[in-house]
C-alpha positions as CSV (number, residue, x, y, z in Angstrom):
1,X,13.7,24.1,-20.3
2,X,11.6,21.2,-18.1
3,X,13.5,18.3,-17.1
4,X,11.3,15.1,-17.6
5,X,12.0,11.6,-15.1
6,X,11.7,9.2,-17.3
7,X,9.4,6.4,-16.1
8,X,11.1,3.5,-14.9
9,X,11.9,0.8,-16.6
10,X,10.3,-2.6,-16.4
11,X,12.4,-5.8,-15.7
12,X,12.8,-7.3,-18.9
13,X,11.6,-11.0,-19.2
14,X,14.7,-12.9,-18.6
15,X,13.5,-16.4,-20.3
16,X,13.6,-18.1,-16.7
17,X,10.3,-18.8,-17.2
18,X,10.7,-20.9,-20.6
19,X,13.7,-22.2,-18.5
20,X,11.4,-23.5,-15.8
21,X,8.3,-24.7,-18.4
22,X,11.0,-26.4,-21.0
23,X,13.6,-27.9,-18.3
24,X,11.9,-28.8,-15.5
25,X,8.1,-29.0,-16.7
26,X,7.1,-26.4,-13.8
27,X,3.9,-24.2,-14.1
28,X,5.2,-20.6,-14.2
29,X,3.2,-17.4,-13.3
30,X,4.1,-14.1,-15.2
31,X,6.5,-11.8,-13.4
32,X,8.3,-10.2,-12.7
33,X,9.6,-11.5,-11.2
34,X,8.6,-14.9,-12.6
35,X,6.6,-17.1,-10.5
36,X,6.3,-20.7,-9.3
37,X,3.2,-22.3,-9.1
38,X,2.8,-24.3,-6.2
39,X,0.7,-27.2,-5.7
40,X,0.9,-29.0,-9.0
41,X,4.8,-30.6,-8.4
42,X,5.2,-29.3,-5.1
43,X,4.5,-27.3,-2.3
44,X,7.0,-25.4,-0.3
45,X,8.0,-25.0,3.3
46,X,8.7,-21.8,4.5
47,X,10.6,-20.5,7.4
48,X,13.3,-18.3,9.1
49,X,16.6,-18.5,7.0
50,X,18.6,-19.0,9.8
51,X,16.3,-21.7,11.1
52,X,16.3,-23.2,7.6
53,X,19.7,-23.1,7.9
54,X,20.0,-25.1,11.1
55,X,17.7,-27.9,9.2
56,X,19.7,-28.7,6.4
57,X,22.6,-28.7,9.1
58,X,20.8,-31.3,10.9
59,X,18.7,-33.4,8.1
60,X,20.8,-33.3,4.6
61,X,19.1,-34.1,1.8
62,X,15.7,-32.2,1.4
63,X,15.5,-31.6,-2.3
64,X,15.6,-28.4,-4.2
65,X,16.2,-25.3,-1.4
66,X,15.5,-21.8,-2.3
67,X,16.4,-18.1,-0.2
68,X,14.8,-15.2,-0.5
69,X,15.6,-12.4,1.8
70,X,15.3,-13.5,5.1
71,X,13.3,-16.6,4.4
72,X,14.5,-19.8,3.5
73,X,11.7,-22.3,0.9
74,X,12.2,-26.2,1.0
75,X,10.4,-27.7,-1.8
76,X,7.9,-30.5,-0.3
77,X,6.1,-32.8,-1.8
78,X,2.6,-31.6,-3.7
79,X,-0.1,-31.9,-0.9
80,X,2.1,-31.4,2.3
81,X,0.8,-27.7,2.8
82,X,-2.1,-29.1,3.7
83,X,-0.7,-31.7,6.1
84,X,1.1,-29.0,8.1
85,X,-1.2,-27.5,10.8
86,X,-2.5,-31.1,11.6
87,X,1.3,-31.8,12.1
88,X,2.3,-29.5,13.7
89,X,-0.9,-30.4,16.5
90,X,0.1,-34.1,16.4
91,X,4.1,-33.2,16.9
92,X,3.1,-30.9,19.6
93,X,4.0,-27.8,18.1
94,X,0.2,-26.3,17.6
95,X,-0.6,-23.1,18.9
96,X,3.4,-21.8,19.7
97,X,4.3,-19.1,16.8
98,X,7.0,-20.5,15.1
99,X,7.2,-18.8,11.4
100,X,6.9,-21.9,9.7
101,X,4.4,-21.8,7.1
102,X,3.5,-23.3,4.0
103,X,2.1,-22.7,0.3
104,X,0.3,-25.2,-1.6
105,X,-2.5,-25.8,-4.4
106,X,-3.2,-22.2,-5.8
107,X,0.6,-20.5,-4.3
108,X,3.3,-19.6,-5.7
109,X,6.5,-18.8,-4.5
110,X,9.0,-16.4,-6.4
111,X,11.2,-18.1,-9.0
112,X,14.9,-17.9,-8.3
113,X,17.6,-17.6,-10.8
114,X,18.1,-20.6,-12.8
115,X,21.4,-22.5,-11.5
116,X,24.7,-21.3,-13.3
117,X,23.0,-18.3,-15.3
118,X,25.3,-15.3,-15.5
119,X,22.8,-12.7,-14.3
120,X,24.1,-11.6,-11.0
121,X,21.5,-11.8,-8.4
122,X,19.9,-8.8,-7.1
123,X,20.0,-7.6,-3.5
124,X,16.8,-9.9,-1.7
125,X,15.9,-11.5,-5.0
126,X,15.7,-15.1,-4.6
127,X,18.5,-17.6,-5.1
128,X,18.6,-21.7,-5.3
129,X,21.1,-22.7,-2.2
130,X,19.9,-26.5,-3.2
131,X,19.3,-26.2,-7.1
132,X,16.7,-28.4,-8.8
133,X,18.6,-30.4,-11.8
134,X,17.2,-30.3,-14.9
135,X,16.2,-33.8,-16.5
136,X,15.2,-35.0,-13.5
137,X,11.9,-35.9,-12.0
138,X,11.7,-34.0,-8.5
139,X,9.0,-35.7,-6.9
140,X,11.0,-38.4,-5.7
141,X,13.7,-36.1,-4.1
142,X,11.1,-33.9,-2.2
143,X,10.2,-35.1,2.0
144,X,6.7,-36.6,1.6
145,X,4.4,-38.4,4.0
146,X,5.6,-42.1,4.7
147,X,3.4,-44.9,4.6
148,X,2.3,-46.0,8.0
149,X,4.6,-48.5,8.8
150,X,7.6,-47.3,6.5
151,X,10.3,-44.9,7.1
152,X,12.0,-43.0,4.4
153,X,14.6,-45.7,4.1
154,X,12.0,-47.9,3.0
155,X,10.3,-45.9,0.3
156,X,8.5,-43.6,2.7
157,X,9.4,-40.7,0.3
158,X,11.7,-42.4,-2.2
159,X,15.3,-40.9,-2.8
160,X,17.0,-39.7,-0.3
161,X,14.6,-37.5,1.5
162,X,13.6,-37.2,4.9
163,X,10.2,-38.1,5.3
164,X,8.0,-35.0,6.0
165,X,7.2,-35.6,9.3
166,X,10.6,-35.9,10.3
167,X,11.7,-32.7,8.3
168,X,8.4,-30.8,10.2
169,X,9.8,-31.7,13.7
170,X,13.2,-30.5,13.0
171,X,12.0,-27.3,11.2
172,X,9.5,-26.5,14.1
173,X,12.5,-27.4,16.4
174,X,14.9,-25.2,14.8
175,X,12.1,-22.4,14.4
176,X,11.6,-22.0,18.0
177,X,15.0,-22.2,18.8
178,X,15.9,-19.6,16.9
179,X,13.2,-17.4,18.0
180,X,14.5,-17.8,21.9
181,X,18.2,-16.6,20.1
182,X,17.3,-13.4,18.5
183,X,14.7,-12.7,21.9
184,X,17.5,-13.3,23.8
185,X,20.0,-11.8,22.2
186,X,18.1,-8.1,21.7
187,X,17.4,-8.5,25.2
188,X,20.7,-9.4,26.1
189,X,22.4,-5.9,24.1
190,X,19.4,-3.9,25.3
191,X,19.6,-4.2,28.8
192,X,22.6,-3.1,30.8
193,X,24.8,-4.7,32.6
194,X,23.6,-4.7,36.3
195,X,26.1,-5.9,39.7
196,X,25.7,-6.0,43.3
């Protein structure tokens, strides 16, 4: 008698994505997993996790924060991903290979779990670390370009946000400095130990 595999099985929808459309009012792409559409309410910055990490250290408040895996997404105000190479030129950060990226008007960025649901998180699927909260507009919360002349504190990028350029800088900041760490560090345990 022939043993059949059977085929595998297809992630079920979940009903994140109704959660995202009826809670939130985000566009949702068909999954799975269920994706984010970017560009419409916001764009996301993407870098390192352990870079990203190091940011929220040193700004606070940045709005909804999502991981996945090894990279860390800070939702940004819609338009930003456009703003980021000229940026990144005019902060001085141009041409260096940092990892920090961003995805805008046609993206979309995998949909984490919906904060407090009891489906346990796979292994590298992605989570909220800064949930967004439901009835609440999140325009206001995400880093946006300031006004010349106005800081954040002034209704650069309303809430409590950092304004984007300020959250660029630290995230290019943090970027690089982690990429000296793990350089140095798998130099450092690859090469041995040497005396005169």
């Amino acid at each position: 008698m022939a043993f059949t595999v059977p085929l595998p099985r297809v992630a079920l929808e979940d009903g994140s994505a109704q959660w995202y459309e009826s809670e939130l009012d985000w566009a949702t792409a068909a999954g799975p997993p269920v994706q984010l559409v970017t560009g419409l309410r916001f764009d996301v910055l993407e870098l390192p996790a352990d870079a990203g990490a190091a940011v929220l250290r040193r700004i606070g408040p940045t709005g909804p924060v999502a991981l996945r895996g090894t990279r860390m997404g800070l939702l940004v105000a819609a338009g930003s991903a456009d703003e980021l190479p000229g940026l990144l030129d005019w902060l001085e950060w141009g041409g260096i290979a940092l990892g920090l990226t961003a995805v805008g008007a046609g993206g979309r960025m995998t949909a984490p779990a919906p904060p407090r649901w009891p489906r346990a998180a796979a292994q590298g699927a992605a989570v909220w670390l800064r949930p967004p909260e439901p009835g609440r507009e999140v325009e206001p919360t995400l880093p946006a370009l300031a006004p010349f002349g106005h800081g954040a504190d002034s209704g650069g990028s309303g809430g409590d946000a950092p304004d984007l350029v300020r959250l660029v800088d630290a995230a290019a900041t943090e970027c690089h400095r982690a990429r000296l760490l793990r350089r140095n560090t798998l130099r450092t345990n690859a090469q041995p130990l040497a005396f005169s």
